[in-house]
C-alpha positions in Angstrom: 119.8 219.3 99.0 117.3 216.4 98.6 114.9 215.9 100.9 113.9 212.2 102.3 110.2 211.5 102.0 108.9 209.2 104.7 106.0 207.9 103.0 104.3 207.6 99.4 101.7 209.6 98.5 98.7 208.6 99.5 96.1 207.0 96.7 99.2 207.4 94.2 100.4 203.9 94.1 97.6 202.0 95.1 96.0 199.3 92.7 95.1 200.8 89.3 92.3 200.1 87.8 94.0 198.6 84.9 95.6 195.8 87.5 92.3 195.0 88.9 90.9 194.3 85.4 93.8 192.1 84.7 93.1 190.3 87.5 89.5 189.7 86.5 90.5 188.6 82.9 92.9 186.4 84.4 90.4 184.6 86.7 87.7 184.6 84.0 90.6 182.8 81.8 91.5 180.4 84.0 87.7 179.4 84.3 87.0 179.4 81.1 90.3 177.8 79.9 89.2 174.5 83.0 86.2 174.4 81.2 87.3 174.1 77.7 89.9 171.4 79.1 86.7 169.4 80.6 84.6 169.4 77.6 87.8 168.0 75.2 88.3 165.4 77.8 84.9 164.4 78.1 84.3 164.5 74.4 87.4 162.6 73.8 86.7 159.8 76.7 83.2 159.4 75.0 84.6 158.6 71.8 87.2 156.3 72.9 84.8 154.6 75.5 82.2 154.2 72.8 84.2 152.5 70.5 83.5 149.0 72.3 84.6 147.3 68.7 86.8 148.6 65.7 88.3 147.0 62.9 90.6 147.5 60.3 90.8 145.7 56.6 94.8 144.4 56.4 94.5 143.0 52.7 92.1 141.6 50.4 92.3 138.8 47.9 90.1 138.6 44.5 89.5 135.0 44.5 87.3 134.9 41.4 84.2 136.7 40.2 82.0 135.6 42.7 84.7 135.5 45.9 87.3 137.7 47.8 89.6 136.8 51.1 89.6 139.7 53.1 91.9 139.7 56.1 90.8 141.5 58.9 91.9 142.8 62.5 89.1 143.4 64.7 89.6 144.9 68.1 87.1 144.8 70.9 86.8 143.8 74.6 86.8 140.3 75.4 83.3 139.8 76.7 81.9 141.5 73.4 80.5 139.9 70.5 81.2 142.0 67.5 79.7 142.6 64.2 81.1 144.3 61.2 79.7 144.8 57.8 82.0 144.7 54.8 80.8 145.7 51.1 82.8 145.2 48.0 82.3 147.3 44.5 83.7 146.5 41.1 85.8 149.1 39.2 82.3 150.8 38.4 82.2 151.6 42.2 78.9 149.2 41.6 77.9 147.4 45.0 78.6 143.7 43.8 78.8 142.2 47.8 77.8 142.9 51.2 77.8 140.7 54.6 78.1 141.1 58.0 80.5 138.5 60.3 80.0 138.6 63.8 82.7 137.9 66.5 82.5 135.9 69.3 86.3 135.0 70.4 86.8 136.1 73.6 90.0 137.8 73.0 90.5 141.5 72.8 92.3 141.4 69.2 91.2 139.0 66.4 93.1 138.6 63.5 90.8 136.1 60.9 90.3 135.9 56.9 86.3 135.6 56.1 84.6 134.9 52.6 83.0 137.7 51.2 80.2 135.9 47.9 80.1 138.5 45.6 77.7 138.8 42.4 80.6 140.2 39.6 84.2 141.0 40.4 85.2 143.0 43.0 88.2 145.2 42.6 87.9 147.1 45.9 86.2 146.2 49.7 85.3 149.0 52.3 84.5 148.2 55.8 81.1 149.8 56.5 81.7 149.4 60.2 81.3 147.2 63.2 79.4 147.4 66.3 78.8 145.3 69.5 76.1 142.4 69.7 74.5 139.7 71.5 75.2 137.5 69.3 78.0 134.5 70.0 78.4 132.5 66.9 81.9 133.6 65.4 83.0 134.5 61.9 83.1 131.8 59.0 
């Protein structure tokens, strides 16, 4: 002997207040998680758009104790002149030579060995790092 109810109990089923704060986390989530997402992109196209010229030392050659080859790969846009700094230190980690080499080829990548005149012998180089000019003479 059941009985059939027609209808639900009224304010029984309704939204809980629990669902209705859900739903406000979920929003303020979503809004919050967009956000994040924009800042990292933003951040992320700043860094790659500002790096209008970049290089990278391949190898390096100790010519004698005044001299080293370096071979480097510099990569910039074609309409940029570039300029990167390159030290060299001997096994004391003693500054022994320093230059800058500008580039003025009006290709995007530049593969080219410069001279670096050094003051002792150099056993290591580091490539300080390279930045756009207005210069147009190129490396040598």
């Amino acid at each position: 002997m059941s009985s059939v109810r027609e209808g639900l109990p009224e304010g029984r089923y309704g939204r809980s207040a629990d669902e209705r704060a859900d739903r406000k986390l979920k929003i303020v989530g979503s809004v919050l998680g967009v956000g994040l997402l924009g800042v990292v992109g933003w951040i992320g196209w700043d860094y790659v758009a500002g790096q209008a010229v970049s290089a990278e030392v391949i190898k390096f050659q100790v010519v004698s104790d005044s001299e080293v080859k370096v071979h480097l790969e510099v990569r910039k846009e074609a309409s940029v002149t570039g300029v990167c700094t390159l030290i060299s230190q001997n096994k004391e980690h003693a500054e022994v030579g320093r230059a800058d080499y500008t580039f003025g080829q009006r290709e995007s990548r530049v593969d080219e060995v410069v001279t670096l005149k050094t003051t002792g012998r150099a056993t290591m180089i580091d490539l300080v790092g390279c930045q756009p000019s207005t210069a147009t003479t190129t490396a040598g």
